[in-house]
Predicted model as a PDB file, atoms N, CA, C, CB and O in Angstrom, pLDDT in the B-factor column:
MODEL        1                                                                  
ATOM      1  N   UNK A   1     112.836 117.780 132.992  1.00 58.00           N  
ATOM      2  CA  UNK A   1     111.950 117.278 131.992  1.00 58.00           C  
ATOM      3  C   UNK A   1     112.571 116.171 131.146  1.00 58.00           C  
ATOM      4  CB  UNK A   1     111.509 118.389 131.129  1.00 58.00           C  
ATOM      5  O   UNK A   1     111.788 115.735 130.302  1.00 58.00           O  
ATOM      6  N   UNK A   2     113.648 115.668 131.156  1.00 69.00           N  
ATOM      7  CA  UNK A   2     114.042 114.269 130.877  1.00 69.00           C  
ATOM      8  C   UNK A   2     113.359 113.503 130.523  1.00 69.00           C  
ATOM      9  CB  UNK A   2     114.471 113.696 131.642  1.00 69.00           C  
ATOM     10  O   UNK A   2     113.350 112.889 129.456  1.00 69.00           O  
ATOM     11  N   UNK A   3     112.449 113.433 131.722  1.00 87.00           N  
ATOM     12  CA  UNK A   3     111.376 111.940 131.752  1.00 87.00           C  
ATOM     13  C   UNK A   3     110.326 112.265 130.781  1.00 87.00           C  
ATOM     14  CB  UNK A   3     110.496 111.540 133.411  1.00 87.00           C  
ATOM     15  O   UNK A   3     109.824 111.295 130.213  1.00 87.00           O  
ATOM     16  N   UNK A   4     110.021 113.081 130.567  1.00 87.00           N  
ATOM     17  CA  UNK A   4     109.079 113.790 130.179  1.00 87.00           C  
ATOM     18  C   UNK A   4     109.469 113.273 128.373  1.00 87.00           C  
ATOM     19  CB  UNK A   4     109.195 115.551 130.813  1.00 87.00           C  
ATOM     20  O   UNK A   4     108.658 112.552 127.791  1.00 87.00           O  
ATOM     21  N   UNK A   5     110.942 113.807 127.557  1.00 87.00           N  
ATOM     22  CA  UNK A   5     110.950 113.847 126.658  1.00 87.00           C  
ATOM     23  C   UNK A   5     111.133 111.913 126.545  1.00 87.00           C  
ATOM     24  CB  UNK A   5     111.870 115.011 126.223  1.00 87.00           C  
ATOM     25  O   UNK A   5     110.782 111.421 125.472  1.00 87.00           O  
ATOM     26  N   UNK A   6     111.522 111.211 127.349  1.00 89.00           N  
ATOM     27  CA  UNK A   6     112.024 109.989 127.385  1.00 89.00           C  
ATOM     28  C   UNK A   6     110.712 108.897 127.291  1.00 89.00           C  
ATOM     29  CB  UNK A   6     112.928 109.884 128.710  1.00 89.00           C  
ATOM     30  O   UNK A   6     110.780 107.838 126.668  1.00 89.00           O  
ATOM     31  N   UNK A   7     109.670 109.301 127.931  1.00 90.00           N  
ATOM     32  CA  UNK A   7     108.388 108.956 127.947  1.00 90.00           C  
ATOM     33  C   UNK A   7     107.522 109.219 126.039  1.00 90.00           C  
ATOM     34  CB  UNK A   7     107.747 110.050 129.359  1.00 90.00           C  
ATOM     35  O   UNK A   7     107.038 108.327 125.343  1.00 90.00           O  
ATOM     36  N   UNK A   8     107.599 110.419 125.772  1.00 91.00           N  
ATOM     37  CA  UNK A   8     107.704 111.134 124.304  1.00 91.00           C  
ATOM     38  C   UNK A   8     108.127 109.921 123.235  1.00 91.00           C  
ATOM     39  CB  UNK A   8     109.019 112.492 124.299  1.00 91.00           C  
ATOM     40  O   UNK A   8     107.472 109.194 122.487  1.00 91.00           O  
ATOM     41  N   UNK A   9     109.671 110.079 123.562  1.00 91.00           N  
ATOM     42  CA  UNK A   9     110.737 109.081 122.611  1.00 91.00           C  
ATOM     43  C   UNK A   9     109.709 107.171 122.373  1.00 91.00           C  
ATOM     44  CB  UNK A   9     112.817 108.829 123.984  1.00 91.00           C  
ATOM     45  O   UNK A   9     109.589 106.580 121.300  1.00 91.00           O  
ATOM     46  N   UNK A  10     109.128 106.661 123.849  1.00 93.00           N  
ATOM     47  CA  UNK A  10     108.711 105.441 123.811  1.00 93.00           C  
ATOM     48  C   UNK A  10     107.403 105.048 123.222  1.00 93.00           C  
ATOM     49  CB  UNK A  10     108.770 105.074 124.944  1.00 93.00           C  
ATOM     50  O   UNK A  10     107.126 103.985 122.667  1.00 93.00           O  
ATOM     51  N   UNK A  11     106.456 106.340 123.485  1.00 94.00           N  
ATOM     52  CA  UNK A  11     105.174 106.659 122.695  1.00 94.00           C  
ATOM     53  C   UNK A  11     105.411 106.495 121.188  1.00 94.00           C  
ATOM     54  CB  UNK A  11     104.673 108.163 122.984  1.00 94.00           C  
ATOM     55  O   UNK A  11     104.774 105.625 120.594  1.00 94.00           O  
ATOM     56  N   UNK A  12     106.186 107.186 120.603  1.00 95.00           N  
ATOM     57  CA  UNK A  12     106.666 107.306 119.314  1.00 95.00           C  
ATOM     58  C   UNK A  12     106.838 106.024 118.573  1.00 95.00           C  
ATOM     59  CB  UNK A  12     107.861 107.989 119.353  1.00 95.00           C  
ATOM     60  O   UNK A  12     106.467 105.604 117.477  1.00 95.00           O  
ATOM     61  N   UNK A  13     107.708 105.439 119.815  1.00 95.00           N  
ATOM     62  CA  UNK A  13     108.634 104.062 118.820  1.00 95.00           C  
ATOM     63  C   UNK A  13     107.093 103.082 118.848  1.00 95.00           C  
ATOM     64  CB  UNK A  13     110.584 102.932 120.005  1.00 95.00           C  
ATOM     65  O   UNK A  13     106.806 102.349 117.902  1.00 95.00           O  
ATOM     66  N   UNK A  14     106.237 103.216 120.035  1.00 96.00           N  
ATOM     67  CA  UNK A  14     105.316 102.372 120.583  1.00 96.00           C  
ATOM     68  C   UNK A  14     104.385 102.658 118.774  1.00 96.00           C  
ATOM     69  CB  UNK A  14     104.498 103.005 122.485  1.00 96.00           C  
ATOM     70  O   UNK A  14     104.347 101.796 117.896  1.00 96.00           O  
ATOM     71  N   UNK A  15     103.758 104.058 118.668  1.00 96.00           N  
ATOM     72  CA  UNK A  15     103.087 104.158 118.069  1.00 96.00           C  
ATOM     73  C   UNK A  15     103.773 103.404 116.340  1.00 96.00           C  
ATOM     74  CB  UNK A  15     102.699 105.537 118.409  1.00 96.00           C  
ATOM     75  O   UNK A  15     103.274 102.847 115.362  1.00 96.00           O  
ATOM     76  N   UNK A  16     104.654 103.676 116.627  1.00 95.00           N  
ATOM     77  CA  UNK A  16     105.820 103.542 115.118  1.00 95.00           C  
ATOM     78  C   UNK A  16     105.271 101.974 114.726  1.00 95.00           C  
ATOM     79  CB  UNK A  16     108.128 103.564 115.582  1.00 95.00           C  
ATOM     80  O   UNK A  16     104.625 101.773 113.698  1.00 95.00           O  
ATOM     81  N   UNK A  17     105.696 100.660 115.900  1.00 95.00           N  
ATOM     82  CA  UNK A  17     105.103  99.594 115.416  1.00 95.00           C  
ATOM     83  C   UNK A  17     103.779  99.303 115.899  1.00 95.00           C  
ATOM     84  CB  UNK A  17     105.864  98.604 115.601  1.00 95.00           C  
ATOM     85  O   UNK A  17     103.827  98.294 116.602  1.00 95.00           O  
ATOM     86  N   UNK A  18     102.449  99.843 115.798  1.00 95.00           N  
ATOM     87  CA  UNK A  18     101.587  99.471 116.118  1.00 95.00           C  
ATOM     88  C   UNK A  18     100.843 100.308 114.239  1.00 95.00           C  
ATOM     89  CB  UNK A  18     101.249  99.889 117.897  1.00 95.00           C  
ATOM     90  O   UNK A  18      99.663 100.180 113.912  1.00 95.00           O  
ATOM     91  N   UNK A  19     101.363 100.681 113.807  1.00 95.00           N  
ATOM     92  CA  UNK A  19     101.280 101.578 112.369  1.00 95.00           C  
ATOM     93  C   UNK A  19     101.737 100.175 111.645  1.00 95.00           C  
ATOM     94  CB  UNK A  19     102.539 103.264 112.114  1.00 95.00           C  
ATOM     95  O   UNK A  19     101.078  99.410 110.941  1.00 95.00           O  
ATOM     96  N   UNK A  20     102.650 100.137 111.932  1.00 94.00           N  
ATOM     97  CA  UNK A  20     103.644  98.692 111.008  1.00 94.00           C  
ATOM     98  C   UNK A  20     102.794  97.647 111.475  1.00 94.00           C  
ATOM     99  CB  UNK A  20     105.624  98.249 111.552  1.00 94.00           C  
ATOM    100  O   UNK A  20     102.758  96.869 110.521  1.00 94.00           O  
ATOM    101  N   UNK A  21     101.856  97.022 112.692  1.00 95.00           N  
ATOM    102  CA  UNK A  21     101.507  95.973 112.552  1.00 95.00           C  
ATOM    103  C   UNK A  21      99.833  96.168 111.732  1.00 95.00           C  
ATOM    104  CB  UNK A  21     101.696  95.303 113.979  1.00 95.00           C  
ATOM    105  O   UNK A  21      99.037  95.298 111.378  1.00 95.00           O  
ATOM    106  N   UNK A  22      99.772  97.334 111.660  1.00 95.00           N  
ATOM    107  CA  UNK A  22      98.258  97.849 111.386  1.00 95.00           C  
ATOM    108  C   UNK A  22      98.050  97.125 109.507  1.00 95.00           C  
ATOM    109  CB  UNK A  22      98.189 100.158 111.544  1.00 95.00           C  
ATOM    110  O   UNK A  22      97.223  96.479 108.864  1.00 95.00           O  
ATOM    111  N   UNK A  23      99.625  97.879 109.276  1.00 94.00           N  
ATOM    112  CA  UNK A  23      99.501  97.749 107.410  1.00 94.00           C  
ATOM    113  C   UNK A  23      99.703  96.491 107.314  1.00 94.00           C  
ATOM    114  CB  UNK A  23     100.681  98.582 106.296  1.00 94.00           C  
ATOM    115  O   UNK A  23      99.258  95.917 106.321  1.00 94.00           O  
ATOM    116  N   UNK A  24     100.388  95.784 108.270  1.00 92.00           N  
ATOM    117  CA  UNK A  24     100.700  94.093 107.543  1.00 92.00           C  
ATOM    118  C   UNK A  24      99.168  93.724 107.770  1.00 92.00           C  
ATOM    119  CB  UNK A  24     102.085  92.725 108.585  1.00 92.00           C  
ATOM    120  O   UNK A  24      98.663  92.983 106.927  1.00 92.00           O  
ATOM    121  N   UNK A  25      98.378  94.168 108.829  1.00 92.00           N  
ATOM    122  CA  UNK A  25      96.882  93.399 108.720  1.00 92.00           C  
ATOM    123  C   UNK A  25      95.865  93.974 107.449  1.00 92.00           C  
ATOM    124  CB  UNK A  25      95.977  93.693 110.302  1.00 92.00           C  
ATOM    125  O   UNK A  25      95.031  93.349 106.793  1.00 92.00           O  
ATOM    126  N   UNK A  26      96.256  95.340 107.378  1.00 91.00           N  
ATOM    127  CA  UNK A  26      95.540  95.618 106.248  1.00 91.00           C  
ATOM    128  C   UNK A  26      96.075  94.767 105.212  1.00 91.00           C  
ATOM    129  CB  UNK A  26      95.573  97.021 105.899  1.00 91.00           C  
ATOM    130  O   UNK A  26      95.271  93.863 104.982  1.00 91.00           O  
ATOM    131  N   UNK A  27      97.099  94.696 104.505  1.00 90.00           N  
ATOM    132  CA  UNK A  27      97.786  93.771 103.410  1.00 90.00           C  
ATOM    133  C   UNK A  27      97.056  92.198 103.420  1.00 90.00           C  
ATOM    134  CB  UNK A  27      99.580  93.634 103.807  1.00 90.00           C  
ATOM    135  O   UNK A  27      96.711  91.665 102.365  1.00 90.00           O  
ATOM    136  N   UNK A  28      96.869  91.523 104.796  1.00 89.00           N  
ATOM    137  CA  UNK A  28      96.195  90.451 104.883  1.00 89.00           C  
ATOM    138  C   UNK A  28      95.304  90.170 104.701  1.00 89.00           C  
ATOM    139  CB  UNK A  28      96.167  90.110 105.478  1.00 89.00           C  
ATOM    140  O   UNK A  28      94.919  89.017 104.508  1.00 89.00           O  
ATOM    141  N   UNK A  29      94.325  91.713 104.708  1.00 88.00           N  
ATOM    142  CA  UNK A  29      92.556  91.241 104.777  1.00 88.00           C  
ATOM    143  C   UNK A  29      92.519  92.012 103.104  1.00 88.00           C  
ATOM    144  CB  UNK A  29      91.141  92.283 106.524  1.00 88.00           C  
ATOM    145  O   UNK A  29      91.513  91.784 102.433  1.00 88.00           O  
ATOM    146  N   UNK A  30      93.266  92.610 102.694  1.00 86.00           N  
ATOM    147  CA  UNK A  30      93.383  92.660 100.930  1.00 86.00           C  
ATOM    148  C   UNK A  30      92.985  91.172 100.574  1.00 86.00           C  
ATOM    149  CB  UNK A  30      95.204  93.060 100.211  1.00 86.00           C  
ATOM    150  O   UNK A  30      91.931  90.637 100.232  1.00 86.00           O  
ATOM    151  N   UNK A  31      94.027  90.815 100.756  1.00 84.00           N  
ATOM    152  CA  UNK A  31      94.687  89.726 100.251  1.00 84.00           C  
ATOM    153  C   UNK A  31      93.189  88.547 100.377  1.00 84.00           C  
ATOM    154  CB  UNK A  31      96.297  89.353 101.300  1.00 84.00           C  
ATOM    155  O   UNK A  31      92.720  87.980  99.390  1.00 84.00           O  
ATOM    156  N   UNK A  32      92.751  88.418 101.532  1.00 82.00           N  
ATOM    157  CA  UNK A  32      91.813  87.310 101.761  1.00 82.00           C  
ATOM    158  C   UNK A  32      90.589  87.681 101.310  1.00 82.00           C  
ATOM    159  CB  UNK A  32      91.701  86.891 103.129  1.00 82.00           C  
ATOM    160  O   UNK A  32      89.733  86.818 101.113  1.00 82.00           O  
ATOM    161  N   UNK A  33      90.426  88.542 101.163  1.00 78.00           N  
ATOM    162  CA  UNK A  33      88.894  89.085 100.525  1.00 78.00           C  
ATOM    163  C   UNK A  33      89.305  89.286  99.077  1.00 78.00           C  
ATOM    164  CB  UNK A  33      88.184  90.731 101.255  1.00 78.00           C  
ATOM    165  O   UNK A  33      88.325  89.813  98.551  1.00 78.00           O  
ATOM    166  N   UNK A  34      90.258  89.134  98.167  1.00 74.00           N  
ATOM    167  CA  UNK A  34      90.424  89.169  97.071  1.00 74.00           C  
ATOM    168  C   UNK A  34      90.517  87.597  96.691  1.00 74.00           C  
ATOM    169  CB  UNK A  34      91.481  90.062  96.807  1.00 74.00           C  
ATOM    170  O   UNK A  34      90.424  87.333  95.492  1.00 74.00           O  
ATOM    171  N   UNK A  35      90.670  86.657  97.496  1.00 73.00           N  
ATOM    172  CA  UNK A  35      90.689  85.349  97.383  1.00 73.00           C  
ATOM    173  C   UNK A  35      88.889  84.759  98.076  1.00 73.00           C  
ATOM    174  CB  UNK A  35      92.241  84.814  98.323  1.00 73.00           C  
ATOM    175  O   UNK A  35      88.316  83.701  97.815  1.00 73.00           O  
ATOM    176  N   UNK A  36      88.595  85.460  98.631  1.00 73.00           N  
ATOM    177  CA  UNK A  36      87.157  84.957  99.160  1.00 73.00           C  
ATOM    178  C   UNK A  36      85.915  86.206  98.870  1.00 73.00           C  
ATOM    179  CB  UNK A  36      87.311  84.622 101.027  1.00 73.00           C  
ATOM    180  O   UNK A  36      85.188  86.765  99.691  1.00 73.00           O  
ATOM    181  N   UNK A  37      85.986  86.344  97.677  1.00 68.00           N  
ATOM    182  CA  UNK A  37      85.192  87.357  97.245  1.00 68.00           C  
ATOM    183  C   UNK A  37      83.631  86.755  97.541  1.00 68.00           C  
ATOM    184  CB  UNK A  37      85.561  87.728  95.640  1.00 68.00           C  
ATOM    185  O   UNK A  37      83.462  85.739  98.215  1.00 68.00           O  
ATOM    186  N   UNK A  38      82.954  87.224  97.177  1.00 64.00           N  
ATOM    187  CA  UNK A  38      81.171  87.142  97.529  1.00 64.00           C  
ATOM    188  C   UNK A  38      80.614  86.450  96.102  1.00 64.00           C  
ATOM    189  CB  UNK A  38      80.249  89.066  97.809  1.00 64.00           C  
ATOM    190  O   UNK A  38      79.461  86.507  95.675  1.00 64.00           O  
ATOM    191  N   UNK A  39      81.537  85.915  95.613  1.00 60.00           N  
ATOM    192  CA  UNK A  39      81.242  85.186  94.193  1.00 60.00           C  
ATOM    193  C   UNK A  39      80.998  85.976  93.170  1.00 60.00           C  
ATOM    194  CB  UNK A  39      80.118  84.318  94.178  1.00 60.00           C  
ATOM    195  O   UNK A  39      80.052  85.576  92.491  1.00 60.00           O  
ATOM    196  N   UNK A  40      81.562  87.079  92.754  1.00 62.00           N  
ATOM    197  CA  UNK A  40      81.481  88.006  92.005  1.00 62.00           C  
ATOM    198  C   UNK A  40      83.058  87.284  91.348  1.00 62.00           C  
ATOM    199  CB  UNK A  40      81.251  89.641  92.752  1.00 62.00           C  
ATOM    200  O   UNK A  40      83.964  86.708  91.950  1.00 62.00           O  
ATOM    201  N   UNK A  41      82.844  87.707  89.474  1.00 59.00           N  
ATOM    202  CA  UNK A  41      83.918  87.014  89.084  1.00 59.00           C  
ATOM    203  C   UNK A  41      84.726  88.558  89.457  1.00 59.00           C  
ATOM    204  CB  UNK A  41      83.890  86.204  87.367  1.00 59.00           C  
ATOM    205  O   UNK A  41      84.330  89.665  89.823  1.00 59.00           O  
ATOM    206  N   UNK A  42      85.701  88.115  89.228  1.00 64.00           N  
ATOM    207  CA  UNK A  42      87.051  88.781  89.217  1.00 64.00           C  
ATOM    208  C   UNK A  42      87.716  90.007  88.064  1.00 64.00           C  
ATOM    209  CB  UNK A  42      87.897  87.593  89.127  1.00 64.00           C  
ATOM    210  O   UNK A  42      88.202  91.138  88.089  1.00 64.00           O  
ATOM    211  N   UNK A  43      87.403  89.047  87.195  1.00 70.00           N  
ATOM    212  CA  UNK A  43      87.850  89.742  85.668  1.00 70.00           C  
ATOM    213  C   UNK A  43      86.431  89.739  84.869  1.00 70.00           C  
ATOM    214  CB  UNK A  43      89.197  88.668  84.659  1.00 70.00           C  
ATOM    215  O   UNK A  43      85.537  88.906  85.017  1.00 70.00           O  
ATOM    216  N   UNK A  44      86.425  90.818  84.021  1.00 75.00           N  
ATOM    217  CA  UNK A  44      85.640  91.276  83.138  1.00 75.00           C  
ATOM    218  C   UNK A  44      85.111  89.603  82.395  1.00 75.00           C  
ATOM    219  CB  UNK A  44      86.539  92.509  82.130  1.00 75.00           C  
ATOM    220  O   UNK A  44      85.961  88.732  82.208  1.00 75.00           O  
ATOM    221  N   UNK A  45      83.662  89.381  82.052  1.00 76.00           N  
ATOM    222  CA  UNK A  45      83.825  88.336  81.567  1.00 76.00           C  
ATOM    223  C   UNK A  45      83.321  88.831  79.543  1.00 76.00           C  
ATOM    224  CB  UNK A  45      82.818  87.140  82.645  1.00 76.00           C  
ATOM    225  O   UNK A  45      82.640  89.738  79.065  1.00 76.00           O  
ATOM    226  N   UNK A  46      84.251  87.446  78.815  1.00 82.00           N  
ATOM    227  CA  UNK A  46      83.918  88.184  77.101  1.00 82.00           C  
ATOM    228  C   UNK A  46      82.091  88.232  77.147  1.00 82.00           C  
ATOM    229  CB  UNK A  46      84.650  86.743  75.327  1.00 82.00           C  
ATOM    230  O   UNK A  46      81.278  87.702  77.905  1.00 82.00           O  
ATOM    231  N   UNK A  47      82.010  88.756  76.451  1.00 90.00           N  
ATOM    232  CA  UNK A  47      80.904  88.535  75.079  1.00 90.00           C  
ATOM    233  C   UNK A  47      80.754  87.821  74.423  1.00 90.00           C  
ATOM    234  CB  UNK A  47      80.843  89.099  74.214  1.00 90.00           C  
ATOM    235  O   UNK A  47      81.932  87.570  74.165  1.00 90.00           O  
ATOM    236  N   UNK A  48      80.003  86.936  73.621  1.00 92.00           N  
ATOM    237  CA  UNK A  48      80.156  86.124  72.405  1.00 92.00           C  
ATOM    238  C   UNK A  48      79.003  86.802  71.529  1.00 92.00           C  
ATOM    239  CB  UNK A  48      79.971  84.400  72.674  1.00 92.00           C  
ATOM    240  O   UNK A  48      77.889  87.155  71.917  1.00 92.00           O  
ATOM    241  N   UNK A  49      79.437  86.876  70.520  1.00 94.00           N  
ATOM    242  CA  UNK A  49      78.619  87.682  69.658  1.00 94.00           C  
ATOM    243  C   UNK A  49      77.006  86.952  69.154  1.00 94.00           C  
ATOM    244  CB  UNK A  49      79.629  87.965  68.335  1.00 94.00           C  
ATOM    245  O   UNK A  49      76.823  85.741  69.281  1.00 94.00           O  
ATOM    246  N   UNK A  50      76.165  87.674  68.711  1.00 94.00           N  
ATOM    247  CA  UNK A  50      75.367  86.976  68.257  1.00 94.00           C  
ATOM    248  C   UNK A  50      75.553  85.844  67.044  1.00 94.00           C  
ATOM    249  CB  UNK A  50      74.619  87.803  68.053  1.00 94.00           C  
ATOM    250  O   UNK A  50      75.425  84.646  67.292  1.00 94.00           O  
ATOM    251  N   UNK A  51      75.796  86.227  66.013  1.00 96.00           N  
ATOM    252  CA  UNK A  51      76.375  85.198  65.318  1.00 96.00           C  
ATOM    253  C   UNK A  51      77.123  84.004  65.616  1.00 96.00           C  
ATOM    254  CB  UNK A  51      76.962  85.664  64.717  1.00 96.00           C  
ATOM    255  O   UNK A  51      76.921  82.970  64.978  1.00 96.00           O  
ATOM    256  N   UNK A  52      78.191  84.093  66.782  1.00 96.00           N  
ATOM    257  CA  UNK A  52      79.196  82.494  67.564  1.00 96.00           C  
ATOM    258  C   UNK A  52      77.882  81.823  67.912  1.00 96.00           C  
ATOM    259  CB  UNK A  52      80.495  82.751  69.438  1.00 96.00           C  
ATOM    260  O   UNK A  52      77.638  80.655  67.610  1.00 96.00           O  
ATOM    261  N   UNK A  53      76.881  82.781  68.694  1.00 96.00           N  
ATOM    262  CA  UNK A  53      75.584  82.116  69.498  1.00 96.00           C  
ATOM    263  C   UNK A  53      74.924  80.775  68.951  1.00 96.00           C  
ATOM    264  CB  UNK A  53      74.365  83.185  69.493  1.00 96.00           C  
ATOM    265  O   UNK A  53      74.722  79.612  69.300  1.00 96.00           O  
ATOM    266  N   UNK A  54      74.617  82.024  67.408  1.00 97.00           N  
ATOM    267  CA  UNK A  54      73.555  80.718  66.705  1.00 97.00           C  
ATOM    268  C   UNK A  54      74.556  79.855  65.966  1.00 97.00           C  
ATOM    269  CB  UNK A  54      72.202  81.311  65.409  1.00 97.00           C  
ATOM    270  O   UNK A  54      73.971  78.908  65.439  1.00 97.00           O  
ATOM    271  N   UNK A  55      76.056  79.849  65.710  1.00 97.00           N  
ATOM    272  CA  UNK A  55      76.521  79.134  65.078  1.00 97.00           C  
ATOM    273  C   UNK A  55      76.529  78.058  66.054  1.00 97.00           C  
ATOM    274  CB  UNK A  55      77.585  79.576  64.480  1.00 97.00           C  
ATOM    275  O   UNK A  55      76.406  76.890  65.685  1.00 97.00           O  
ATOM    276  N   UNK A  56      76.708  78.475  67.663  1.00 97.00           N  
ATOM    277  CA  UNK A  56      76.999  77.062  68.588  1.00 97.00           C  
ATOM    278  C   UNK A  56      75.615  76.513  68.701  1.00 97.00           C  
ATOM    279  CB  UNK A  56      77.709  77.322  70.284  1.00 97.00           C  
ATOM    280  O   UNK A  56      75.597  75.292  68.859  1.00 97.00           O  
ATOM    281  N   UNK A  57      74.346  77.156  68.658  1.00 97.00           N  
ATOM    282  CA  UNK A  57      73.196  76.475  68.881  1.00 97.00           C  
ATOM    283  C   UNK A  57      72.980  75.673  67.831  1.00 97.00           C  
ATOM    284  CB  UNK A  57      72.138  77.254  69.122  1.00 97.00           C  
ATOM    285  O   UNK A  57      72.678  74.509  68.095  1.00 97.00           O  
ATOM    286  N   UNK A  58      73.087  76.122  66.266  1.00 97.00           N  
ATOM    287  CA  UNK A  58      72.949  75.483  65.501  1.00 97.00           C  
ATOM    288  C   UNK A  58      73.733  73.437  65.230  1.00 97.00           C  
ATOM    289  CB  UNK A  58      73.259  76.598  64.757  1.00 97.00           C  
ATOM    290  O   UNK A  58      73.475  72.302  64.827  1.00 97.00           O  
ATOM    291  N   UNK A  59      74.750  74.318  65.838  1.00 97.00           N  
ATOM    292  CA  UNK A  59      76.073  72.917  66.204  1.00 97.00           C  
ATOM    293  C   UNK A  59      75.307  71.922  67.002  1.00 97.00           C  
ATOM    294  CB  UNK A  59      77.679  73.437  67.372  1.00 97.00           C  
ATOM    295  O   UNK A  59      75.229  70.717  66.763  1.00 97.00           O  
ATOM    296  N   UNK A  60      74.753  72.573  67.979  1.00 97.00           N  
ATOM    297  CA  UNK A  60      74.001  71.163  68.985  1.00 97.00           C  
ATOM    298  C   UNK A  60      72.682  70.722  68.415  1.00 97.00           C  
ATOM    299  CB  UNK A  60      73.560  71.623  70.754  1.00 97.00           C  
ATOM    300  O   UNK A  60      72.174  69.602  68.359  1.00 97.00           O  
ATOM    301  N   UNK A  61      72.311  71.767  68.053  1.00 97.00           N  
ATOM    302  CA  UNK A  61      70.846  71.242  66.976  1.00 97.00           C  
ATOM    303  C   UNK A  61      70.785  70.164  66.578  1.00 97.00           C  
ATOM    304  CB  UNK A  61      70.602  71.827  65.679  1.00 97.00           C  
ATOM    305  O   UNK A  61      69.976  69.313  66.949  1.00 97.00           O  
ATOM    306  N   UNK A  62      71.972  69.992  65.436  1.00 97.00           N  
ATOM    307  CA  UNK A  62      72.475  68.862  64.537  1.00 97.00           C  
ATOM    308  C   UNK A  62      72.974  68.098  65.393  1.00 97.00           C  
ATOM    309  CB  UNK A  62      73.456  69.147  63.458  1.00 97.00           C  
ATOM    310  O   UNK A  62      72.559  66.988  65.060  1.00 97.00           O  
ATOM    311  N   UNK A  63      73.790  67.944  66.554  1.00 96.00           N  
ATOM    312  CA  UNK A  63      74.118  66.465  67.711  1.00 96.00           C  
ATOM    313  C   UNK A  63      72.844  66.462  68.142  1.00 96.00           C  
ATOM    314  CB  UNK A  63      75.363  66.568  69.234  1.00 96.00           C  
ATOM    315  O   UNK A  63      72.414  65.529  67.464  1.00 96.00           O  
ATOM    316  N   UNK A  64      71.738  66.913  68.916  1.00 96.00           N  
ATOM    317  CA  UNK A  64      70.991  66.235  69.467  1.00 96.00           C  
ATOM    318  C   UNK A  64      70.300  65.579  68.479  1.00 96.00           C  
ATOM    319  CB  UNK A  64      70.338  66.858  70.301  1.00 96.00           C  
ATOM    320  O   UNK A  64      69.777  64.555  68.919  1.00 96.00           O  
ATOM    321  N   UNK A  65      69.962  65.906  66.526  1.00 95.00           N  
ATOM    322  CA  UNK A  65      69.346  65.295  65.976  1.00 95.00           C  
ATOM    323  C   UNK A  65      69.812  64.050  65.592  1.00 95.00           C  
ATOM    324  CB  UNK A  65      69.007  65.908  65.259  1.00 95.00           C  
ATOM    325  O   UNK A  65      69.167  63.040  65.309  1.00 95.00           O  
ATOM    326  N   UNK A  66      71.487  64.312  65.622  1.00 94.00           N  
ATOM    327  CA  UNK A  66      72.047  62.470  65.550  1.00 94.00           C  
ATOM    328  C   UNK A  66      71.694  61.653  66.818  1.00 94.00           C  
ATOM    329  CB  UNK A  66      73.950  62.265  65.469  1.00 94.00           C  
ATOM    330  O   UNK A  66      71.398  60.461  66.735  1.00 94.00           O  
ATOM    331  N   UNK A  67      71.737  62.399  68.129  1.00 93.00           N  
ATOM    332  CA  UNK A  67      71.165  61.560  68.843  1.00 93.00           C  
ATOM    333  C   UNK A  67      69.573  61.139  68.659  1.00 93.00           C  
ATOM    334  CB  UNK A  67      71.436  62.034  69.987  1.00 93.00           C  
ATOM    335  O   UNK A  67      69.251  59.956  68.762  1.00 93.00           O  
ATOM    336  N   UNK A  68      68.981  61.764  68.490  1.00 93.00           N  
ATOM    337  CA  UNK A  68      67.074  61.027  68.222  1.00 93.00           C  
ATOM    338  C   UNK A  68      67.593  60.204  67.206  1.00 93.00           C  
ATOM    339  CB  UNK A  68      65.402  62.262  67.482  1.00 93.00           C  
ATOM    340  O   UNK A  68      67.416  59.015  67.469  1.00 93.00           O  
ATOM    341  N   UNK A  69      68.221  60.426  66.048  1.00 93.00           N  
ATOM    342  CA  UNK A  69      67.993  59.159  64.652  1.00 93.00           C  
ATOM    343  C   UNK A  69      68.470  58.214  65.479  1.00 93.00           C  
ATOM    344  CB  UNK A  69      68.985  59.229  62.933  1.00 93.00           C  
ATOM    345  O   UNK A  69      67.707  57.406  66.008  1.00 93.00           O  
ATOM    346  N   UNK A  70      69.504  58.208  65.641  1.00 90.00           N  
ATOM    347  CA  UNK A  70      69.682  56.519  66.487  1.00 90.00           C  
ATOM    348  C   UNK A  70      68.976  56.367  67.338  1.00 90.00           C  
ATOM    349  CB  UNK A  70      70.925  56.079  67.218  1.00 90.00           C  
ATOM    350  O   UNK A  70      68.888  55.139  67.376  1.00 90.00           O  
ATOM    351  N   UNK A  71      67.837  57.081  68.765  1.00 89.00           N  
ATOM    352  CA  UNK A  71      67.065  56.335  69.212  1.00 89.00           C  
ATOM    353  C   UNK A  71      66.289  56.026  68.364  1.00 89.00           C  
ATOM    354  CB  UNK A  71      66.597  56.661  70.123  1.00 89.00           C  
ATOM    355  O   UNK A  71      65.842  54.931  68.706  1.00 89.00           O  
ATOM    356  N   UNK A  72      65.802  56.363  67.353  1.00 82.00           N  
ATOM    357  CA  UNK A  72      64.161  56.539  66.576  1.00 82.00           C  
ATOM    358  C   UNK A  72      64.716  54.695  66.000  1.00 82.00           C  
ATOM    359  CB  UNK A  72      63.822  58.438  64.741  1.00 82.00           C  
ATOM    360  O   UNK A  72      63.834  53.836  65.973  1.00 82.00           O  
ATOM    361  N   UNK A  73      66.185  54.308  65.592  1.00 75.00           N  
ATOM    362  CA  UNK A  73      66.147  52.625  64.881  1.00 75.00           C  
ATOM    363  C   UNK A  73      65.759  51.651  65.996  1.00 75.00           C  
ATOM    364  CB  UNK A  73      67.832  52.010  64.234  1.00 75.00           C  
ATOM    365  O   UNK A  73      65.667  50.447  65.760  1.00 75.00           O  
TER     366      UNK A  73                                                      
ENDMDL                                                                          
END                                                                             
């Protein structure tokens, strides 16, 4: 039974790197689908509160009204 355990021993080592080439592909398709996501952001995105809101709307309010006074001369 020699052959027998010797055959055993090559299965093993066989299976050993076909495990090792399995995780480097898993690690790869991590990796590329975390870089080619489905357009979903990534990170949590902020809030801006109600108040920043109307302070920034209010902000453009007043530029677009400097822009009409100078078309209106």
């Amino acid at each position: 039974m020699p052959n027998l355990s010797s055959v055993m021993k090559q299965l093993r080592k066989e299976r050993d790197r076909v495990e090792k080439q399995l995780s480097g592909l898993n690690a790869a398709l991590t990796a590329f689908a975390s870089v080619y996501s489905d357009g979903k952001p990534t990170r949590k995105q902020r809030k801006m509160s109600v108040a920043a809101r109307k302070k920034i709307a209010a902000a453009q309010r007043r530029r677009w009204a400097k822009v009409r006074a100078k078309q209106k001369r």
